[in-house]
Every structure is written in C-alpha cells, then in structure tokens.
N, C-alpha and C positions, 0 to 999 in steps of 0.2 A: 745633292741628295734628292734621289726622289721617292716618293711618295703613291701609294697606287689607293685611289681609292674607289670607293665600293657605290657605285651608282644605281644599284637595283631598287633601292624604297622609293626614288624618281620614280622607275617604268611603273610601277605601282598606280600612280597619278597621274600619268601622261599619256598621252597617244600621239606617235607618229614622232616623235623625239627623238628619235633611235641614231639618229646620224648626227645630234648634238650632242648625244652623248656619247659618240664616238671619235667625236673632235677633241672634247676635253680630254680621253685617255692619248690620243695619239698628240696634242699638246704640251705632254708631262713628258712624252720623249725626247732625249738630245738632238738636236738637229744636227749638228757639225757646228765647227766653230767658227766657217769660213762662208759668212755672208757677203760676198764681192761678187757684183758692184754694191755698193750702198744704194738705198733706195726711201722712196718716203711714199706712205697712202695719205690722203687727204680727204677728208671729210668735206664734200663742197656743198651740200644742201641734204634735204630728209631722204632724198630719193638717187643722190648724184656724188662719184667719188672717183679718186684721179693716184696713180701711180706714177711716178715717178722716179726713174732710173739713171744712174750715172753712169753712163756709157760713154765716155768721150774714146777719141780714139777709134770705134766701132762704126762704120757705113751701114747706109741701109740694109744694102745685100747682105752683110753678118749679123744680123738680126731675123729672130723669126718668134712670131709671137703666136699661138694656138690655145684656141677656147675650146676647152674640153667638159664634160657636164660635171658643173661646181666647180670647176678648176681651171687655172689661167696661168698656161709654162711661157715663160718669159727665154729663150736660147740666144745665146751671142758668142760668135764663132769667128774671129777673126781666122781669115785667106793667108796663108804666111808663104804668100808667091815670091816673095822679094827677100833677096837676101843681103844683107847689110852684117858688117863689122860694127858694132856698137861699141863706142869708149864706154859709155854710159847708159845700162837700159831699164831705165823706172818708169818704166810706163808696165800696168799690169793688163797685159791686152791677152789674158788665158780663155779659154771658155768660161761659159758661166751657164746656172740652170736656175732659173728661180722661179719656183708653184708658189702661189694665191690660192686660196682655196677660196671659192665664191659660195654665195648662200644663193640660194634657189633665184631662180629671174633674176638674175644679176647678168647683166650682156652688155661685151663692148661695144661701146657707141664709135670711139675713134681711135688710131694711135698715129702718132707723129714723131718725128726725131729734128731736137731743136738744139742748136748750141750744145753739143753733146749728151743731153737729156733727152730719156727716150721717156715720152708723157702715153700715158693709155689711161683712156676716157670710159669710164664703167655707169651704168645707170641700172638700176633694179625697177621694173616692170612688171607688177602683177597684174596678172590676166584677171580683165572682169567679173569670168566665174570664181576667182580667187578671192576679188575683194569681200569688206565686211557688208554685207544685206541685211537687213532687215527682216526678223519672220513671224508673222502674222501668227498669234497664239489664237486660235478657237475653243470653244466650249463644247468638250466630248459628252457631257451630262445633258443639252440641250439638244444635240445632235440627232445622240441616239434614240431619245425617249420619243420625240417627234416624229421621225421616220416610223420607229415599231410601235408608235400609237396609230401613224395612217394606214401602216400593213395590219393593222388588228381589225381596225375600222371596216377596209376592204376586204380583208377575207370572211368579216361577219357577213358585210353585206352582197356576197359571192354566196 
C-alpha cells in the first residue's frame, strides 16, 4: 500500500529542503524486490560510515564503483570467458547495480575487496565556509544616529 503525501506546508517553513523532500516521495516507491548482493551500511562515527557488500565470487576487474553528485553506483559484472558443464550451479554471480544516495560532502575515502566483501569507506566533510560561525549582532539604533549626528554636525559647520 502506498500512500502519497502532501509536503507543501514544509516548503512553507524551509529553505533549500527541496531535495529532502524529494527523497521522501521517491522512498514511498517500490524498489524491485531483488536486493542481491546483500549489503550493510554502518555507522562508524558522527562524521565516518562504511558499506559493505557480499560479493564473493566477483574479482576485482568485475567490479566498478562511481561517485556521482549524491550518489554512489556500486556495478558487478562477472566475465563469463569460461565455459563449464555445471552438475550443480548455486552460486549467484548475475550482474548487480546498487545506488546509495549520499547527502551532500559525503566522499569516498577508500574501497577494498576483502574475503569476498567489497568494504567502501565514506566520510562527510563540510567545507569551512559550510560550517556553523558565529555572527556578530550590532546595534543599528546606535549606528545610525551617530554617523547622521556627525553629518549634521559637519554640514552646519561647512
């Protein structure tokens, strides 16, 4: 069952939200039922997070990983150069496609392929002029009367 609903009283209150709330509608849609390989994200610290993928079976060459803006395609493509008679074939080595959608300064730091886990190392970096500053409130009542009492001053005494 899904549900659509009506996010406009947000934009009302917000600024720049526009692409969170465009995740939430594009979240209420079915994805497909067919999430292979299995995977896991991991929360490793306030600023630092890790993916992990089950790729056994899959070499490095059949993997390709691309950072696109907000988005992290995960492709694995097994080479089927070799042909073999299988009694038995349970290993599920098909392509696969899996997007991450990333929040803003989110960039991969590393990726590795370990004991048939493929680990991709993400950390979120705000740029300085991004961070929270500080801003100095002044007194416009003080400002102004000061200046256009000394221009008063000086255009008498002109």
């Amino acid at each position: 069952m899904r549900s659509n609903f009506d996010f406009s009283p947000f934009y009302r209150s917000s600024v720049g939200f526009d692409r969170i709330f465009d995740l939430l509608e594009n979240s209420a849609q079915p994805q497909g039922s067919d999430r292979w390989p299995p995977y896991d994200i991991v929360k490793l610290g306030e600023d630092r997070y890790r993916i992990v993928i089950a790729v056994a079976g899959f070499a490095q060459d059949d993997l390709a990983i691309t950072h696109e803006p907000n988005m992290l395609v995960v492709k694995g493509d097994k080479s089927g150069d070799e042909e073999f008679q299988y009694l038995h074939h349970g290993l599920a080595l098909r392509p696969f496609t899996h997007r991450f959608e990333l929040a803003d300064h989110v960039s991969v730091t590393d990726a590795r392929l370990d004991n048939g886990l493929l680990i991709v190392e993400l950390k979120k970096e705000i740029p300085e002029e991004m961070k929270p500053r500080r801003i100095e409130i002044g007194s416009m009542g003080n400002t102004i009367s000061g200046e256009s009492s000394k221009q008063v001053k000086d255009s008498r005494a002109a």
